[in-house]
C-alpha positions in Angstrom: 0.8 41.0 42.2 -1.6 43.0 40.4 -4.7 41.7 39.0 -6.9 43.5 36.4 -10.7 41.6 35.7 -11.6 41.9 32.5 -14.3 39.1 32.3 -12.1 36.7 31.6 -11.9 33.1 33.0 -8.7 32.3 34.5 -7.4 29.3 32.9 -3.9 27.0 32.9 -0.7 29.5 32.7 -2.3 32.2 33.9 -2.4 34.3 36.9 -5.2 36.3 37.6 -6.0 37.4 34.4 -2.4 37.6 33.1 -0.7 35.4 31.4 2.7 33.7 32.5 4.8 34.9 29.4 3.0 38.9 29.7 4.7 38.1 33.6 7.9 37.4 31.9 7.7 40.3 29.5 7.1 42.5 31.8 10.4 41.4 34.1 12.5 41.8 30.8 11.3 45.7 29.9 11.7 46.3 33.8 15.3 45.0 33.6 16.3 47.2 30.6 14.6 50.3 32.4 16.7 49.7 35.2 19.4 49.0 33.1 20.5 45.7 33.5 20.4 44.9 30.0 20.0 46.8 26.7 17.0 48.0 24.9 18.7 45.5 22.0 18.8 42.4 24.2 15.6 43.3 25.2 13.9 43.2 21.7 15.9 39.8 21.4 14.6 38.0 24.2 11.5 39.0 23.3 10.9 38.5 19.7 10.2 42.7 19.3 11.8 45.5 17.9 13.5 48.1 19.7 11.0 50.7 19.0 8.4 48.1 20.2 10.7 48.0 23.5 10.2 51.1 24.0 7.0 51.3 23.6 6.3 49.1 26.1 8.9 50.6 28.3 6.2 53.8 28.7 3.7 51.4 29.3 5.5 49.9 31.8 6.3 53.1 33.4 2.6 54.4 33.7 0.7 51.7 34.6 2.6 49.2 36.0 2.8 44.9 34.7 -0.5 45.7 33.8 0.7 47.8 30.7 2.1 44.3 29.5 -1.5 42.9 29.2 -2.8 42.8 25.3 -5.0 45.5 24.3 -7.2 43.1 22.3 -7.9 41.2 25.4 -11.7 40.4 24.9 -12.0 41.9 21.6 -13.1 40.2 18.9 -10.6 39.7 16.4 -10.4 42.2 13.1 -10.2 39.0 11.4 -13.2 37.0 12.6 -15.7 35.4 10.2 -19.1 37.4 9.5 -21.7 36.1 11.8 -24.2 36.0 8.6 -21.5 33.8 6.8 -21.0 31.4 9.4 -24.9 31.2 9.7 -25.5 30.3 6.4 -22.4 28.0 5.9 -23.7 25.9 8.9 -27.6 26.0 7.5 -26.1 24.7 4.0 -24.6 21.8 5.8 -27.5 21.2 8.1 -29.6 21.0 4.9 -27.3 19.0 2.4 -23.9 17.8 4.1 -24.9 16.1 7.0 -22.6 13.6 6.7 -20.2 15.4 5.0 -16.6 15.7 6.8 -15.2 19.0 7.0 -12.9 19.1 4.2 -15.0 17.5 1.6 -18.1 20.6 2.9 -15.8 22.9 2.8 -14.5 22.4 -0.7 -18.4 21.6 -1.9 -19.5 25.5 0.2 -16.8 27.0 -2.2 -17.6 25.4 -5.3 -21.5 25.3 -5.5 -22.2 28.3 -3.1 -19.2 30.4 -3.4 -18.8 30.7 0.2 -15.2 30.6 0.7 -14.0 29.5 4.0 -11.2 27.6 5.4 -11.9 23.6 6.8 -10.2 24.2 10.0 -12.8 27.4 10.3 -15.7 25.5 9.4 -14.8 22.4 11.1 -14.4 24.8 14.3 -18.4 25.8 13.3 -19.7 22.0 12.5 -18.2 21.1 15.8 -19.7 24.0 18.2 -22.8 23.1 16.2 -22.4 19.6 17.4 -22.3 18.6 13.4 -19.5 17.0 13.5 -17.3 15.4 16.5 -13.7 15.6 16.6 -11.3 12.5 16.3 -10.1 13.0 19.7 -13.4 13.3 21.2 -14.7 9.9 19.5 -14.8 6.8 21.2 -11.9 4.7 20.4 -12.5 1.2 19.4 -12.1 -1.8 22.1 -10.2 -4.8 21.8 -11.0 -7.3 24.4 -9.1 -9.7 25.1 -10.0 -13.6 23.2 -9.3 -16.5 25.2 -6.7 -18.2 24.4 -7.8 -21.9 22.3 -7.6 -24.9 24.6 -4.9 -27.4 22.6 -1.8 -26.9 20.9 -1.8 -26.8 17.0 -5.2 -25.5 17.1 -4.4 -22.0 15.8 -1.3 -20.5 15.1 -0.3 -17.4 15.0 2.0 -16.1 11.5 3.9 -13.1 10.8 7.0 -11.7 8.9 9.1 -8.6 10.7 11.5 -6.8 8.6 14.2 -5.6 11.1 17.9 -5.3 11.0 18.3 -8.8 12.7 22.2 -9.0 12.4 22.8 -5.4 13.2 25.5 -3.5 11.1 26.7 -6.9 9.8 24.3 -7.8 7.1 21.5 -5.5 5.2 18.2 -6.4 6.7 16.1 -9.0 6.2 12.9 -10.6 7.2 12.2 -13.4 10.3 9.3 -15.1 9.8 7.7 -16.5 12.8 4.9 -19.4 14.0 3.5 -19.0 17.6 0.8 -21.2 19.2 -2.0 -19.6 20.4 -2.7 -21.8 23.1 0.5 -21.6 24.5 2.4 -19.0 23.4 4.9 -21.4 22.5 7.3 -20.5 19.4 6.7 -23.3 16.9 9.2 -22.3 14.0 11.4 -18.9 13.1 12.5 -18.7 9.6 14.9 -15.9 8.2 14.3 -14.6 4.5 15.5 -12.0 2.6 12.0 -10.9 1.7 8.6 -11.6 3.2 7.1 -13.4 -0.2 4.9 -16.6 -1.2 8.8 -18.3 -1.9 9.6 -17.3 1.6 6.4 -18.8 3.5 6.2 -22.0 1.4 10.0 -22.5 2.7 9.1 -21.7 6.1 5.9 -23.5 6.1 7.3 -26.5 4.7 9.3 -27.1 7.7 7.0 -26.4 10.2 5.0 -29.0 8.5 7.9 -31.6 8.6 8.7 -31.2 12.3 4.7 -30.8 13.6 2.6 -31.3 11.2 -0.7 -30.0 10.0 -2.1 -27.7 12.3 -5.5 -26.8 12.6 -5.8 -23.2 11.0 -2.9 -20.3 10.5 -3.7 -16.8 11.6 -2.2 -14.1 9.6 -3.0 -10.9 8.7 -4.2 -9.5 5.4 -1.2 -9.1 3.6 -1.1 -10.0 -0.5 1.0 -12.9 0.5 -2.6 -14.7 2.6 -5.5 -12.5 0.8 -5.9 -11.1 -2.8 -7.3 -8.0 -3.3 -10.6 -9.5 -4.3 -10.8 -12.1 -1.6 -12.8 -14.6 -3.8 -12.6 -18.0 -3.9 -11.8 -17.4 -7.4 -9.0 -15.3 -6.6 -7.2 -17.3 -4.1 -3.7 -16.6 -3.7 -0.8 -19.4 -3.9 -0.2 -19.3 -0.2 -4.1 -19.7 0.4 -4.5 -22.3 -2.7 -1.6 -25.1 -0.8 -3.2 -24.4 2.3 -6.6 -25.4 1.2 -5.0 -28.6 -0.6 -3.7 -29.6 2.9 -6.9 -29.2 5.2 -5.6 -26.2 7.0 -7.5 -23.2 7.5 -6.5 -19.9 6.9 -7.4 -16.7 8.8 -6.9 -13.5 8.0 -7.1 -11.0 11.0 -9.1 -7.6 10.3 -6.5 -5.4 12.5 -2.8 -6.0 14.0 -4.0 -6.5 17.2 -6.8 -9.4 17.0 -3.3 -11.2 16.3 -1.6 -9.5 18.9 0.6 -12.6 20.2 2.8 -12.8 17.2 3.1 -8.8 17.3 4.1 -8.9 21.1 6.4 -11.7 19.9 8.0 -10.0 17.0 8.9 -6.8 19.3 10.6 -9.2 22.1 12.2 -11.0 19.1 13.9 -7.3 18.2 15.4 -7.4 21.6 16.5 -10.8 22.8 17.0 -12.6 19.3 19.3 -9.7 18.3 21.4 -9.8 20.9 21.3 -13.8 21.0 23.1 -13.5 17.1 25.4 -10.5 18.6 26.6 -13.0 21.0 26.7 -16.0 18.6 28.4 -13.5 15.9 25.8 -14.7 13.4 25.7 -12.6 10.0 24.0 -14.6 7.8 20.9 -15.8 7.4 21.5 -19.9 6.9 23.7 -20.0 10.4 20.5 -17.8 11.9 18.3 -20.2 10.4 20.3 -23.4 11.9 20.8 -22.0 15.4 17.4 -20.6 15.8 16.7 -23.8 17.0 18.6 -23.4 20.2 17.1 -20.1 20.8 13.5 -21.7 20.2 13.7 -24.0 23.2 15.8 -21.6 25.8 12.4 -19.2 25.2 9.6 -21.7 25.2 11.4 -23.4 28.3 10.8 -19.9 30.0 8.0 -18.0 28.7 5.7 -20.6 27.6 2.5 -21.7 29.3 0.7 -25.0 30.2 -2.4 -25.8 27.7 -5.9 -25.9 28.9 -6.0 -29.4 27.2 -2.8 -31.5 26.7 -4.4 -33.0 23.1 -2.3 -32.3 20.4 -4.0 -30.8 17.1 -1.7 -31.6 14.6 -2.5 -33.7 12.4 0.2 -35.9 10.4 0.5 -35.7 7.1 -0.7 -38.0 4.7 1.0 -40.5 1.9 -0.8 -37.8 -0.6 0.7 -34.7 0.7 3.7 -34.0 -1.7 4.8 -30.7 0.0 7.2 -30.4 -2.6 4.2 -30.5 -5.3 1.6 -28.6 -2.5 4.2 -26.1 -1.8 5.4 -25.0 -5.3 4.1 -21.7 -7.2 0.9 -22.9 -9.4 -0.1 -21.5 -12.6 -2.1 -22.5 -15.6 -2.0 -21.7 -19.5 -3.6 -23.1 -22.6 -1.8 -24.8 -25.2 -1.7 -23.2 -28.5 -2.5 -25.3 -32.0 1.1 -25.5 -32.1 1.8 -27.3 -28.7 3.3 -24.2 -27.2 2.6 -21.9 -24.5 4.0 -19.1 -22.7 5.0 -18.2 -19.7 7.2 -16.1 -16.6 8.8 -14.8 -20.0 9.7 -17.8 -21.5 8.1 -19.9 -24.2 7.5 -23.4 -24.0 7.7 -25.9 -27.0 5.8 -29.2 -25.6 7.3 -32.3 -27.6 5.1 -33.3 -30.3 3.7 -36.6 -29.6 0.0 -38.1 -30.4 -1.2 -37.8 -26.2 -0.1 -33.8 -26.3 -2.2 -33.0 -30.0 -4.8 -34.0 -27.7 -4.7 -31.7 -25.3 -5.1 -28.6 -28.2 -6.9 -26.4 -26.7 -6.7 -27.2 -22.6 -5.5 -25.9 -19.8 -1.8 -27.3 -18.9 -0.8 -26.8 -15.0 2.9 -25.2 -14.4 4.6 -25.9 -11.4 7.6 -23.9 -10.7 9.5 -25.1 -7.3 11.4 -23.3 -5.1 14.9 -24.0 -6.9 13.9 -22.8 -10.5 12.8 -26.0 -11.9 9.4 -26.0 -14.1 7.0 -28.9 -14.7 4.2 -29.0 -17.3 1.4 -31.3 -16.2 -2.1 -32.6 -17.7 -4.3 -34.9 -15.6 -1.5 -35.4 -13.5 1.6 -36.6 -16.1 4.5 -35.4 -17.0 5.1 -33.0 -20.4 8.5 -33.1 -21.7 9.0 -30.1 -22.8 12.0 -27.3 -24.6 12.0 -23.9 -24.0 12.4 -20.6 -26.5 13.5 -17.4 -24.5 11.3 -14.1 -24.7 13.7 -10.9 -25.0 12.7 -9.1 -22.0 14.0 -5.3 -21.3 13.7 -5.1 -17.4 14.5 -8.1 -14.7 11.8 -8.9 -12.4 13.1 -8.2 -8.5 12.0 -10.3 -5.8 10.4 -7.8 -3.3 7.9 -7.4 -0.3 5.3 -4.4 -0.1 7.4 -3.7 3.1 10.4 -2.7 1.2 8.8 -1.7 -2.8 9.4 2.1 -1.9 12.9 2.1 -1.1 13.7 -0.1 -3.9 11.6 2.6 -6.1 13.4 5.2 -5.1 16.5 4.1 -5.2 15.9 2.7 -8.6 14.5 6.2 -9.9 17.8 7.6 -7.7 20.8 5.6 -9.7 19.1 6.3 -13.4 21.3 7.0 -15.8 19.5 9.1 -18.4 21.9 9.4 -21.1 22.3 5.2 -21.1 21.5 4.0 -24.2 20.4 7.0 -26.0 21.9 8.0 -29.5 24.4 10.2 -29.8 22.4 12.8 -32.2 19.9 13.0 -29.1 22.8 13.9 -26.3 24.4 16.1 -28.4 21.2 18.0 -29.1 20.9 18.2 -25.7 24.3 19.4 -24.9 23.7 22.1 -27.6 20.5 23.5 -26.2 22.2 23.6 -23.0 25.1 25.7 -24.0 22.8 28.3 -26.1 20.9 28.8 -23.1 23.7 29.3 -20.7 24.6 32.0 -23.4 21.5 33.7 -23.5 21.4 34.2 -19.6 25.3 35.5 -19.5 24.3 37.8 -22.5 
């Protein structure tokens, strides 16, 4: 095989210092000069045209597979950046973008220094210049593994996975699940339609009726567990009943410092699937019934033996009224008239002497999971009517897992023309036809 230095490394691909595809280009032009195929087929194969084939053909023909090398070889390209402009673009960002990324010195070069360069060219300078270190060459972040707590109850582990849990059968939904920490052990699955504060308080309400209170709940930081603000003053309903019951909430900084639960959910995807194929379960109150079974065929073969055999749940007291705890909280003032709005309704509080009284405060509102609303001041009862507020739109019950699709297919299934007078569509029909006009004419 014929080798031609040129100063150039040899590197992966290559032969010598030719380069596996110039090999290959140079068997194709030596088939169509002996004839085997055409100069046409040729150009195919080869991405060329036919006066480039025989071009090359000559080539071929006087000096061999070495005609096939690239004449640039070594050359620097016609296109390369000045060496003056790359000097001062990297001085500028030496001097005042330091820890500027790429992109964002790239667009500040072109707009206070009219140097115009690409960010893939300068980020190619800043990293040669040892200004800037790529994302593949940065060290990636650790996660050590935690020890597992020593008792059961002590920390659990929750998490909602949207997944299509009955297949083709039913639309997806969401499972919500509750793993100990300590022994891997699954303590409660719930199915939901969506992953919401309704669905949780369900699902948390029945954990707490067949365990108890456990210690503290691990979750991540989803605006179900942690507001935006993540003040005490901002607390969100989920975090507000927890705090009313003595149990600690948690919220993980990244998916895998709660990586038990997401190891769980993607076994779930497998063997709970198939479980409900078997079972021919479609809907989500038979999941939720024989989940039950599943729960103790897995723990019985996948769970492990505590470091301590103490039990951290605690019972729940007299005072705990989960229904109470466990329902959505809210809080308006009553107006001079004994009325107060709310969820777009407007609520009439029967006048009586005790509720003139309370002018001026703040009344609680407890909605529970089947609809129902309570009014309550210090504790009692207000009997109350309601007035309804016209509303256009109807609030939808969704997760952040699923607001895009339903926004898209929302904006998707408008109807435009709904509800608009008929002088307005047939204006519109009228421009349309004069401008179909014009373009025929």
């Amino acid at each position: 095989m014929l080798l031609i230095p040129n100063g150039l490394e040899s590197s992966v691909g290559k032969v010598g210092s030719i380069t596996m595809e110039e090999l290959e280009r140079a068997e194709i032009i030596d088939a169509s000069i002996r004839g085997e195929i055409t100069a046409v087929i040729a150009a195919k194969r080869l991405g060329l045209t036919t006066r480039q084939v025989r071009r090359l053909q000559k080539r071929f023909e006087q000096e061999g597979e070495s005609g096939m090398i690239s004449r640039q070889r070594g050359k620097p390209s016609n296109n390369r950046l000045a060496p003056e402009v790359a000097q001062k673009a990297l001085e500028l960002v030496r001097d005042l973008y330091t820890d500027f990324g790429p992109t964002l010195a790239c667009e500040q070069l072109r707009e206070r220094h009219q140097l115009a360069l690409s960010k893939e060219t300068l980020r190619n300078l800043m990293i040669e210049a040892g200004l800037w270190i790529p994302k593949a060459a940065r060290r990636s972040r650790l996660y050590q593994p935690r020890e597992r707590r020593p008792c059961v109850g002590e920390l659990v582990q929750i998490d909602g996975s949207r997944h299509h849990w009955f297949e083709k059968r039913a639309d997806p939904c969401t499972l919500l699940a509750y793993v100990d920490d300590a022994t891997g052990r699954i303590l409660h699955l719930h199915f939901a339609r969506t992953e919401t504060t309704a669905s949780y308080f369900e699902a948390t309400r029945r954990y707490l009726e067949q365990h108890g209170k456990p210690q503290a709940f691990y979750a991540d930081r989803a605006a179900v567990f942690r507001s935006p603000s993540a003040t005490n003053r901002t607390r969100t309903q989920f975090q507000r009943a927890l705090d009313e019951l003595g149990i600690e909430l948690i919220c993980a900084n990244s998916p895998q410092a709660k990586g038990r639960v997401e190891r769980l959910n993607r076994t779930l995807q497998d063997r709970l699937v198939k479980g409900l194929r078997l079972e021919a379960i479609s809907d989500i109150e038979t999941a939720n019934t024989w989940s039950h079974n599943f729960i103790q065929r897995y723990n019985a073969g996948f769970s492990r033996v505590p470091r301590n055999q103490f039990d951290a749940h605690m019972p729940l007291q007299p005072s705990d009224d989960l229904a109470l705890i466990l329902a959505l909280h809210d809080r308006r003032k009553l107006s001079t008239k004994l009325t107060l709005q709310h969820a777009a309704l407007q609520y009439l509080v029967e006048d009586r002497p005790s509720t003139r009284g309370l002018i001026g405060q703040p009344i609680d509102i407890y909605t529970y999971p089947d609809g129902r609303v309570e009014l309550r001041a210090h504790g009692d009862i207000l009997a109350y009517t309601t007035l309804e507020i016209p509303r256009m739109n109807k609030a939808i019950d969704v997760d952040s897992k699923t607001l895009h699709h339903l926004v898209d297919k929302k904006v998707r299934n408008r109807h435009y023309r709904d509800n608009q007078p008929a002088a307005v569509i047939a204006q519109g029909v009228s421009s349309a036809k004069k401008t179909s006009a014009q373009k025929r004419v």
